[in-house]
Every structure is written in structure tokens, then in C-alpha cells.
DRENDO-1510 file (C-alpha; in Angstrom, 1 decimal, always signed):
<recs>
REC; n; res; u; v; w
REC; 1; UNK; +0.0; +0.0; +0.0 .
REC; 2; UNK; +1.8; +3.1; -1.1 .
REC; 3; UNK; +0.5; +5.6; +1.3 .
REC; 4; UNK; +2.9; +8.0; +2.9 .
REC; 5; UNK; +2.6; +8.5; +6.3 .
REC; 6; UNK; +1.2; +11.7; +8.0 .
REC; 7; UNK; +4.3; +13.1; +9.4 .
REC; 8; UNK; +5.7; +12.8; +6.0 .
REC; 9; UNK; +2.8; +15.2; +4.5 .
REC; 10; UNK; +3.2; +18.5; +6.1 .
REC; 11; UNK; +2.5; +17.3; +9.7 .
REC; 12; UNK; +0.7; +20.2; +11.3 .
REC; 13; UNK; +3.2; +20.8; +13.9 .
REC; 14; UNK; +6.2; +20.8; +10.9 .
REC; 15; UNK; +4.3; +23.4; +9.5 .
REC; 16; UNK; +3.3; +25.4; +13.0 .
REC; 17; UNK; +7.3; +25.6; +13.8 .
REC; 18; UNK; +8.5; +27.0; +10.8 .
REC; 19; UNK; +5.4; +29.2; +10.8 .
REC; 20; UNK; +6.4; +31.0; +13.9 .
REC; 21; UNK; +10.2; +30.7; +12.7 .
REC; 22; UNK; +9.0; +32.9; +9.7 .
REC; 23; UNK; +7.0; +35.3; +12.3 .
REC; 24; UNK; +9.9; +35.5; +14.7 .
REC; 25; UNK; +12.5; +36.5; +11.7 .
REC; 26; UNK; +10.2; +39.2; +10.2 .
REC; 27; UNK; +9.4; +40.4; +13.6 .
REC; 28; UNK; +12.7; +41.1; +14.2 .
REC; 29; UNK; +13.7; +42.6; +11.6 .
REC; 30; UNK; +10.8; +45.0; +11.3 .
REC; 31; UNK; +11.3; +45.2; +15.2 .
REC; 32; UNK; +14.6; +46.9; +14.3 .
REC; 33; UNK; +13.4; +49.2; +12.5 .
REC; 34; UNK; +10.9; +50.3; +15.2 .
REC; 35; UNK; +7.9; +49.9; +12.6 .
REC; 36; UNK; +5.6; +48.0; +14.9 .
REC; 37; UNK; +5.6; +45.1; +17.1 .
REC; 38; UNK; +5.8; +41.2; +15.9 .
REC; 39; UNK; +2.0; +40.3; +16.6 .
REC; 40; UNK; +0.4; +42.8; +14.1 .
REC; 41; UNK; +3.9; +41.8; +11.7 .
REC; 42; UNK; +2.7; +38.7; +12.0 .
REC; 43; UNK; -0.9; +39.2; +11.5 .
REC; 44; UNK; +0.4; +41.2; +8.0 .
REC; 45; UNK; +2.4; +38.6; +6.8 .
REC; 46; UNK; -0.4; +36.3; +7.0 .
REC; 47; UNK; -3.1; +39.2; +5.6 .
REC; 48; UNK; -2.8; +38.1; +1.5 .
REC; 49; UNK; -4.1; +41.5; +0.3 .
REC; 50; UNK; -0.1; +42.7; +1.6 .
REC; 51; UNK; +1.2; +40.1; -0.9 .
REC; 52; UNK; -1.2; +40.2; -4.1 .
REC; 53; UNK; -0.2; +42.1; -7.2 .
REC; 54; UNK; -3.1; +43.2; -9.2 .
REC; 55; UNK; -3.8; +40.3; -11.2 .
REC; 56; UNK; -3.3; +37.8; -8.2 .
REC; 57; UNK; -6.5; +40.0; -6.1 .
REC; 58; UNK; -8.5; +39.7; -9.7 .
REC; 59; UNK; -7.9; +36.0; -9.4 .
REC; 60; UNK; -8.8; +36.0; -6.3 .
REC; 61; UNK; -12.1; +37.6; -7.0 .
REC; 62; UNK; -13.0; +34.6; -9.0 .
REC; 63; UNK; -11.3; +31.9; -7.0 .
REC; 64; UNK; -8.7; +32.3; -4.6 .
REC; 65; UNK; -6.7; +29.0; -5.0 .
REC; 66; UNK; -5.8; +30.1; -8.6 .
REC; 67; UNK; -4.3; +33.0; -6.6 .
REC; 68; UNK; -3.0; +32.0; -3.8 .
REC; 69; UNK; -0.8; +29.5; -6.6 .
REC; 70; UNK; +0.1; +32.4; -8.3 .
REC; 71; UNK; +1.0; +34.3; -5.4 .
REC; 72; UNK; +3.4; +31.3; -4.8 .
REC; 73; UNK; +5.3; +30.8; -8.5 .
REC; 74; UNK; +5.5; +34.7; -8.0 .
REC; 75; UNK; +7.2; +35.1; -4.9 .
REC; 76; UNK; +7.4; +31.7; -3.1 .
REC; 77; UNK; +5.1; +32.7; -0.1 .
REC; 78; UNK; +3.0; +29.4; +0.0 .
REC; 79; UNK; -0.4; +29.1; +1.4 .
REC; 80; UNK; -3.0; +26.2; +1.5 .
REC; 81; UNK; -6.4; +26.1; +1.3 .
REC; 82; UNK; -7.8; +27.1; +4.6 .
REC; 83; UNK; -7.3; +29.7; +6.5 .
REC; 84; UNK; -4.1; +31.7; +7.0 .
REC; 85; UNK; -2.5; +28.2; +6.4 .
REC; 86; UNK; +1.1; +28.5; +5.5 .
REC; 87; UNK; +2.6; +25.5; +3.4 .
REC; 88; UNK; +6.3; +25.0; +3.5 .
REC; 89; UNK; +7.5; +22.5; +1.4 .
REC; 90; UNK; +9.6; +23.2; -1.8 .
REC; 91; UNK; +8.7; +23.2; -5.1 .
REC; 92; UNK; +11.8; +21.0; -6.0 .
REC; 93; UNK; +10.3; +18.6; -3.4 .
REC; 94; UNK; +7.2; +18.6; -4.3 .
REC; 95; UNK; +8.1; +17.7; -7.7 .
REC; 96; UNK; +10.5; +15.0; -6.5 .
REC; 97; UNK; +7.2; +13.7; -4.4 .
REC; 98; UNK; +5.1; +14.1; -7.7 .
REC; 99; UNK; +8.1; +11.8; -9.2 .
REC; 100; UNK; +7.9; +9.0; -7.5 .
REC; 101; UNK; +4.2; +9.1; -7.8 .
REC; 102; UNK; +4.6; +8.7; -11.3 .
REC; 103; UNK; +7.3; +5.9; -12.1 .
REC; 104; UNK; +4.5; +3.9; -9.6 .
REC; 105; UNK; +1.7; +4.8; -11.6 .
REC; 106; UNK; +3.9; +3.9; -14.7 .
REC; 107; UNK; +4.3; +0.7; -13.1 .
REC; 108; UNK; +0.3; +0.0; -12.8 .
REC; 109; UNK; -0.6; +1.3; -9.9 .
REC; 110; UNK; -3.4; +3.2; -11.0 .
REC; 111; UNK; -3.9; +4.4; -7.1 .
REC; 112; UNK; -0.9; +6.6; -7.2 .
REC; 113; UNK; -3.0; +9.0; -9.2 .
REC; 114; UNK; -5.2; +10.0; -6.7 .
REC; 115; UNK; -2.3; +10.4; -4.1 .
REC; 116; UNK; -0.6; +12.8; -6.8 .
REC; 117; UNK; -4.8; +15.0; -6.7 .
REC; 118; UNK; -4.8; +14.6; -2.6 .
REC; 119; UNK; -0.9; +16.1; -2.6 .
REC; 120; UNK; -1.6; +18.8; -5.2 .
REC; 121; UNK; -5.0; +19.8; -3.2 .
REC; 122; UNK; -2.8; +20.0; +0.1 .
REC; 123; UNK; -0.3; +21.8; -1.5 .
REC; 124; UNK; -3.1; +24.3; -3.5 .
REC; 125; UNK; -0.9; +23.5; -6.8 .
REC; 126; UNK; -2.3; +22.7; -10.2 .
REC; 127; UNK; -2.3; +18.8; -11.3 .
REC; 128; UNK; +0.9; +17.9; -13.5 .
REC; 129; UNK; +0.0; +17.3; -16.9 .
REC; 130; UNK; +0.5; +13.6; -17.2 .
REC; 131; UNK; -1.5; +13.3; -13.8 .
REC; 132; UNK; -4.2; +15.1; -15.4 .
REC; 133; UNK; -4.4; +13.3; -18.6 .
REC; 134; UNK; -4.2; +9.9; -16.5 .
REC; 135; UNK; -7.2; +10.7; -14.3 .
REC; 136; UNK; -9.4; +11.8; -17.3 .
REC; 137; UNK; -8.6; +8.3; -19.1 .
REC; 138; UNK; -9.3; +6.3; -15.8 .
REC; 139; UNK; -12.3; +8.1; -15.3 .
REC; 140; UNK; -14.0; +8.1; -18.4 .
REC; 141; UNK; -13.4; +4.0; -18.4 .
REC; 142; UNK; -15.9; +4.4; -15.5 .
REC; 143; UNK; -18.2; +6.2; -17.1 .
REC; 144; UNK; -18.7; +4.4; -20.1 .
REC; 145; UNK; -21.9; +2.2; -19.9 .
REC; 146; UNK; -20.1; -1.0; -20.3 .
REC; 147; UNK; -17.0; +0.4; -18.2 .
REC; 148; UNK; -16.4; -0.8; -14.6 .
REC; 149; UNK; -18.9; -1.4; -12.2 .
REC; 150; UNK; -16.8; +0.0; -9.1 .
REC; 151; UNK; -14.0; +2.7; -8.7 .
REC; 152; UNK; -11.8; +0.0; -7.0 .
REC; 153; UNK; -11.2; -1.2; -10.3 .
REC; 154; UNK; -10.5; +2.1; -12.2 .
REC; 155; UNK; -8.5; +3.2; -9.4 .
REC; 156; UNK; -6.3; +0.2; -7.6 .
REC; 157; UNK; -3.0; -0.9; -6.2 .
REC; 158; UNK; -1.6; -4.8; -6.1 .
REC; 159; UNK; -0.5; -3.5; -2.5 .
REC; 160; UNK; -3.7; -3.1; -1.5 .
REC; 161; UNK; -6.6; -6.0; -2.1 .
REC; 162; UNK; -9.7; -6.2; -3.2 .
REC; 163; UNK; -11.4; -8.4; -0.7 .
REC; 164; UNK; -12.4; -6.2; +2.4 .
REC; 165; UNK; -11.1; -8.5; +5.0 .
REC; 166; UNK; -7.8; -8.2; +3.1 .
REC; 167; UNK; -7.8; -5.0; +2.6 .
REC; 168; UNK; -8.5; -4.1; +5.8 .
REC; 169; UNK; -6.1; -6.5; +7.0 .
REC; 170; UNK; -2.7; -4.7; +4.8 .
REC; 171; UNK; -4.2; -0.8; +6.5 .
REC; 172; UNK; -3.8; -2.6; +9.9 .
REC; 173; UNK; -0.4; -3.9; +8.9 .
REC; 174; UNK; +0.5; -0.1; +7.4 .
REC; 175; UNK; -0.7; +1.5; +10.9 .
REC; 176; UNK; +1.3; -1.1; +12.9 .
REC; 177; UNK; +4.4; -1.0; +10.9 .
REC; 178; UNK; +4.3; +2.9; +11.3 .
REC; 179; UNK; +4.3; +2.4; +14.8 .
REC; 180; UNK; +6.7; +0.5; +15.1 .
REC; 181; UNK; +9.3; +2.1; +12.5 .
REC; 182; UNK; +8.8; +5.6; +14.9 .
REC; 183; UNK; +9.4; +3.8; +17.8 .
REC; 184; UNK; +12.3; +2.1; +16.2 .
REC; 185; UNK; +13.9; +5.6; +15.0 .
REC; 186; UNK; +13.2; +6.8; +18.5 .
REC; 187; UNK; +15.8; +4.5; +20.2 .
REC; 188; UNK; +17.8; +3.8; +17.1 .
REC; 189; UNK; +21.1; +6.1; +18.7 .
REC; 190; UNK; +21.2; +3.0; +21.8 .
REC; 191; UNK; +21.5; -0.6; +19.3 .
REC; 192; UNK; +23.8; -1.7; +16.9 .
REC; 193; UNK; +21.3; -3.5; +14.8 .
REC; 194; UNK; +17.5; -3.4; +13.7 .
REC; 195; UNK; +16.8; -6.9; +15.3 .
REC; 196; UNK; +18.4; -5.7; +18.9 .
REC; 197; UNK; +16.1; -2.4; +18.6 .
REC; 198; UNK; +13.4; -3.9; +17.8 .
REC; 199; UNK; +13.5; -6.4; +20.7 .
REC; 200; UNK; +13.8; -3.0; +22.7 .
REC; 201; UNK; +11.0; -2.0; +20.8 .
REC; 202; UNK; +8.9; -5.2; +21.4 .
REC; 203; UNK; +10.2; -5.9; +24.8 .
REC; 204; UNK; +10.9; -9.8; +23.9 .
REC; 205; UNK; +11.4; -11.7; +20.4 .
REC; 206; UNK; +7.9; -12.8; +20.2 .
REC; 207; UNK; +6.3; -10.8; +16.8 .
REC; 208; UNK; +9.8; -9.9; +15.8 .
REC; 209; UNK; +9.9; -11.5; +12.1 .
REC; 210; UNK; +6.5; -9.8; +11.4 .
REC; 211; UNK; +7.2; -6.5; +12.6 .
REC; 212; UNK; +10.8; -6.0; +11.4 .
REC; 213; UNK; +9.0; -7.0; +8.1 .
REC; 214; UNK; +6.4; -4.0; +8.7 .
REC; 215; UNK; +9.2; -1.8; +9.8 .
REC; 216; UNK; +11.1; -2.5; +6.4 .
REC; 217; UNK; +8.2; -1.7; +4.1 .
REC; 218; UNK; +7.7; +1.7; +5.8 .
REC; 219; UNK; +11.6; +2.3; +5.2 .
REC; 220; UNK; +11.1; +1.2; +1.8 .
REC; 221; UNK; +8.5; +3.7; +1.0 .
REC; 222; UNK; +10.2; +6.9; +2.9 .
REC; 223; UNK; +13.0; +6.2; +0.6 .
REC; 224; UNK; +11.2; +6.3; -2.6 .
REC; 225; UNK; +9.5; +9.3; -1.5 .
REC; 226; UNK; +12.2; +11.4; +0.3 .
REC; 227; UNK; +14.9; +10.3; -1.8 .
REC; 228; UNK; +18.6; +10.8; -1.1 .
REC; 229; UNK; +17.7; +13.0; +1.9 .
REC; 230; UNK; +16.7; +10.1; +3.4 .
REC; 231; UNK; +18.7; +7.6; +5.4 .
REC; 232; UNK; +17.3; +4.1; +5.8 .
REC; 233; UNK; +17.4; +1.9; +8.6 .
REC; 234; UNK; +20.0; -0.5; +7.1 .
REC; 235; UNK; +22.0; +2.4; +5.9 .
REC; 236; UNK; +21.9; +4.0; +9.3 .
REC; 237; UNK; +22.9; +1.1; +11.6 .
REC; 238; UNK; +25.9; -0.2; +8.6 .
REC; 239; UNK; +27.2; +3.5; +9.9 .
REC; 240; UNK; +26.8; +3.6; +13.5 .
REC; 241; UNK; +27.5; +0.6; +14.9 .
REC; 242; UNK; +28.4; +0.5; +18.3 .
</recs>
């Protein structure tokens, strides 16, 4: 199941830290100046009016996600959908996420394409081209008279099953393996190896095999989505070995 996991997508908190990291800087620096103090600074910088041009507030008279996107290949200054929500990933990484989406859908996962429409609805960006194009063919299958019956099969993933009790047995085994990869990363610095964390983790051997095999497939995916940023388990404990 190819889903990334919440603290990968722009966890609130992520985005509530470098939120005030951005007030604190242009408080300061306005502070200097003696202009005013760094609530109402901060209340400006999230006021859009004080970063529209003209053609960005006649957008926004029509709709203001078209915008608030053009606000953002203008100048950078990102903002979401809701209110005075500041996004803060980069475009560069965005696209890199948008990637990886891709060379999966290009592999038949036909899911992928509405992770690329949830991401680009986060993110308040238009849908790449190819993504576009994809989700129109899809569709219109399902919308033929003799097309598919059922979404599930215009829109599906070989990591995820059709049955229900299957299905809803690989979510349970995404949730747990999340766990258990956080609370792996969490003593990490204290083993040598993945097997002697997770026995930490798991306080005995008992469920070991399975959950170092959950743990693995939510390595997996954080490195196909975060790319060379990202340093896997293996990786890791190869370097820092006690």
C-alpha cells in the first residue's frame, strides 16, 4: 500500500514551527526598524491583500486558489487552502514527491494518481499534466456504460486487495508497521542492529519477524518518496555501529 505517512505530509506541527520561525524573523527585523511590534507583523504577513499584485486580487475575485498559486510561483510565499495556512514545502520537493508518484503509476498502480490529486490539493498547486491526462482516461473508463462497475477497479493498487477483510487487513499492517518504525527511530542512537532495537521495541522476540517486516516496508517507501535525503534503517545502523 503506497500511502505516505502523516508526518511525512506536512505534519501540522512541521508546518506550526516554521510558521512562527518565519513570524519570529520578520518580527525582528521589522522590530529593528521600530515599525511596529511582531504580533500585528505577524498578522500582516499572514493578511494576503499585503502580498497580491493586481492580477493575483483579480484572481482571487474569481477563486482564490488560482491566486494563492500564483502568489506562490511569483514570490514563493505558500499558502493552503484554509485559513491563514502557510505550506512550506519546496517546489523542487514537491516535484520529487510528484516523481515518485509517477514511475508507480507507470508501473500499474493506478492508485498513485489519486495520491498525486490529494498532494496537489494539500499543497493548492495545479495537477501535472501527465497526472491530469491519467485521471481523465481512468475516469472516463468508469463512465462508459459498459466500463467498470466499481471505482476499485479504475483506481487500484496490487499492494492493496480487493477483498475487504484483506484490505482491511494490509491498512492494519501499514498503521502497525508505522508504529513500530517511529518507535524504532526513537531508540535507534542506543542498538547496533535493527533486530536488537526492535526487541527493545517489542520488549521480547515474540512478533519480531512480522514487525521487522512492517518496519522495512515503511523504510522502503520513505525512501522512494524522500529520496537521497533520506537515510534508511539499514544504511543507518551499517554507519553507526556500536
Amino acid at each position: 500500500m503506497n500511502i505516505m505517512p502523516r508526518k511525512e505530509e506536512q505534519s501540522v506541527n512541521i508546518l506550526e514551527n516554521k510558521t512562527k520561525k518565519i513570524m519570529a524573523n520578520i518580527g525582528e527585523k521589522q522590530k529593528s526598524k521600530g515599525l511596529q511590534n511582531s504580533q500585528s507583523i505577524s498578522r500582516d504577513y499572514l493578511n494576503l491583500n499585503t502580498h497580491y499584485n493586481k492580477q493575483e486580487k483579480d484572481l482571487a475575485r474569481m477563486e482564490s486558489a488560482w491566486a494563492k498559486a500564483a502568489l506562490f510561483f511569483r514570490t514563493r510565499v505558500h499558502f493552503g487552502h484554509s485559513h491563514r495556512n502557510v505550506r512550506c514545502l519546496s517546489l523542487p520537493k514537491i516535484w520529487q514527491l510528484l516523481e515518485v508518484r509517477r514511475k508507480r503509476f507507470e508501473s500499474g498502480d493506478t492508485m498513485e494518481l489519486l495520491h498525486v490529486i490529494n498532494l496537489c490539493a494539500e499543497e493548492n498547486l495545479p495537477i501535472p499534466t501527465w497526472a491530469a491526462l491519467a485521471f481523465s482516461s481512468q475516469f472516463a473508463k468508469f463512465l462508459k456504460p459498459d466500463g467498470p462497475i466499481s471505482l476499485d477497479e479504475v483506481f487500484s493498487s496490487n499492494n492493496l486487495p480487493l477483498s475487504p477483510m484483506r484490505a482491511k487487513s494490509a491498512r492494519n499492517d501499514w498503521r502497525t508497521g508505522l508504529k513500530r518504525w517511529e518507535e524504532v527511530w526513537l531508540v535507534a542512537d542506543n542498538h547496533s542492529s535493527l533486530d536488537a532495537t526492535l526487541e527493545t521495541v517489542l520488549g521480547s522476540n515474540k512478533g519480531k519477524t512480522k514487525a521487522r517486516k512492517l518496519v522495512l516496508m515503511i523504510d522502503k517507501n520513505q525512501r522512494e518518496l524522500l529520496g537521497k535525503t533520506y537515510i534508511d534503517l539499514q544504511t543507518y545502523f551499517r554507519r553507526n555501529k556500536i
